[in-house]
Structures are given as structure tokens and as C-alpha cells.
TITILUM-333672 format. One line per 4 residues: number of its first residue (from 1); for each residue z, x, y negated of C-alpha. Coordinates in steps of 0.5 Angstrom, whole numbers, plus 500, padded with zeros to 3 digits. Layout:
TITILUM-333672
NUM> Z,X,Y; ... $
***
This chain:
TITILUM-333672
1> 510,525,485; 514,519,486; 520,518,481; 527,516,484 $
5> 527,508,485; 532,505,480; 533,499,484; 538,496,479 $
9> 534,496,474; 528,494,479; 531,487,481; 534,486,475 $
13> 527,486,472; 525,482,478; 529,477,476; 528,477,469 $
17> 521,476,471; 522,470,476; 526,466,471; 521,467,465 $
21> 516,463,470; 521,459,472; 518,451,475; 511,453,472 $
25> 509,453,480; 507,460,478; 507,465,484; 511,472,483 $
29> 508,477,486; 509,485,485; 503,490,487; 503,497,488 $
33> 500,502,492; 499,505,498; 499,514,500; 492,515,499 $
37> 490,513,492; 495,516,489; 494,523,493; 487,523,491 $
41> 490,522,482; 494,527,483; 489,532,487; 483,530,484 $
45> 477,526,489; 474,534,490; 480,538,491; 483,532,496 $
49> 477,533,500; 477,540,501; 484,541,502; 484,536,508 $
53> 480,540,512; 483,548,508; 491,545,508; 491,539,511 $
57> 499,540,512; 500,539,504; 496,533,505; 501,530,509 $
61> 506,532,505; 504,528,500; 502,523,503; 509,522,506 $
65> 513,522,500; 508,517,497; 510,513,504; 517,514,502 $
69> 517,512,496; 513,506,497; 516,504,503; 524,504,500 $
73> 519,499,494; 517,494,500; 525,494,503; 527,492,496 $
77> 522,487,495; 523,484,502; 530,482,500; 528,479,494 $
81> 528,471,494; 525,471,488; 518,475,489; 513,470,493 $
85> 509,476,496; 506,483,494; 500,485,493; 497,491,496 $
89> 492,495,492; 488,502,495; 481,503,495; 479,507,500 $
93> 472,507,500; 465,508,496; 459,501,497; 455,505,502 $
97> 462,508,506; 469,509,506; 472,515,502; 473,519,510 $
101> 469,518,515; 473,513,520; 476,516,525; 478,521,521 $
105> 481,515,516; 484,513,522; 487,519,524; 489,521,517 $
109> 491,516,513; 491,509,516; 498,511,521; 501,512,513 $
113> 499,505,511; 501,503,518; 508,506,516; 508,503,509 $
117> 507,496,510; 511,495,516; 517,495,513; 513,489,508 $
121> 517,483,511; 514,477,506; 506,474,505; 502,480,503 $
125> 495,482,501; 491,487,501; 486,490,497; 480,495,497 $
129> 474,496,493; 467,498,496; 465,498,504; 470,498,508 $
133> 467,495,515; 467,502,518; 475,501,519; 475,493,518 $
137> 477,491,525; 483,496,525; 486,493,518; 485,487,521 $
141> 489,487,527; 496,485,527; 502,489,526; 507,485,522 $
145> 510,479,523; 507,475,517; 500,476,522; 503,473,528 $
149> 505,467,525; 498,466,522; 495,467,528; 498,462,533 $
***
């Protein structure tokens, strides 16, 4: 499970980080994940897929309080002038298909990214391995302001 955040501590590193690049014309950017990475390390891939389906509700449970604490993360960074963007890593799927089928990933999972990466208030990028074109055009729909100036 999530620790409590230190956010003495995490922007005095931010900082540290940022002075060390200094004018090199270097980004500073941080990274972390979502809520379904971590579940899935902390269950087991297996144990994760069948409890979905026998106690989905322990599911949900966990995947809120890694929406909690990655969200608390990302209001942090977002205030920070010194990180430039931040980087989203999740994978969510397999080289043939994602990890649940695609309107269960949808149902399931994506309203928790939704949750996480909304209170994202700078640049960022996501990233996942293997094929995710099953939910890619819901990914790609924008839902945050960074999108909406990008698109115009």
C-alpha cells in the first residue's frame, strides 16, 4: 500500500533536482504510476484477475487508495514550477490485447486513471506496453486542459 507523502521532503528534492540540471536546457520531469500496476504487484497478475470477478469491491478498494495517493502526488507536482512535465507509466496490456477486456477495462479501471490524471495540471505523457488499440480511442479523447490547447 501507499505510504503517506512527505511533501517537505518531496519538493525539497524537486528542487535539489532542478538546481542540479540547472541551464543545461535538460527537462525535469517525474514519473509514477497509475492504480492498476500497482494492484496487480501487490496481488499477483492471477489473484488480481480472479478477485476482480469473486471480490471486486477489495479490488476497488485498493485501486482508491493508489487513486488517493497518486492523486495527492500529482497535486503536488502540479504546483511545482521547477517540474516541466510528468511522466505516466501503466501497462495495461499484453502484444495480442489488454490485460481485461476493453469494456471491462473501461468500466473498471479507466474511471480511476480518469481520477488520477485530472488533477494532472501540467504537459504530461503516458505510457503502456504492449497492444492497447482495444481502449486507444478512449486514451485519446481529451479530458484536461493540456489536450484542449494542443488540439485548437
Amino acid at each position: 500500500m501507499p505510504e503517506k507523502i512527505d511533501e517537505g521532503k518531496l519538493i525539497e528534492n524537486v528542487r535539489k533536482a532542478h538546481e542540479a540540471i540547472g541551464n543545461s536546457g535538460l527537462a525535469l520531469f517525474v514519473a509514477h504510476l497509475l492504480c492498476l500496476d500497482p494492484v496487480i504487484m501487490d496481488m499477483g497478475f492471477e489473484n488480481f484477475c480472479i478477485k476482480l470477478y469473486t471480490d471486486s469491491s477489495l479490488v476497488k478498494e485498493i485501486m482508491e487508495r493508489y487513486t488517493q495517493y497518486y492523486s495527492k502526488l500529482d497535486q503536488i507536482y502540479s504546483k511545482l514550477p521547477e517540474i516541466d512535465f510528468i511522466w505516466i507509466g501503466e501497462d495495461i496490456a499484453f502484444n495480442d490485447n489488454t490485460y481485461l477486456r476493453p469494456k471491462v477495462f473501461m468500466e473498471t479501471v479507466y474511471p480511476y486513471f480518469q481520477r488520477i490524471t485530472s488533477n494532472i495540471k501540467k504537459p504530461w505523457i503516458y505510457h503502456s506496453d504492449g497492444n492497447i488499440m482495444g481502449v486507444l480511442d478512449e486514451l485519446l479523447k481529451p479530458r484536461h486542459e493540456c489536450y484542449s490547447s494542443l488540439a485548437t
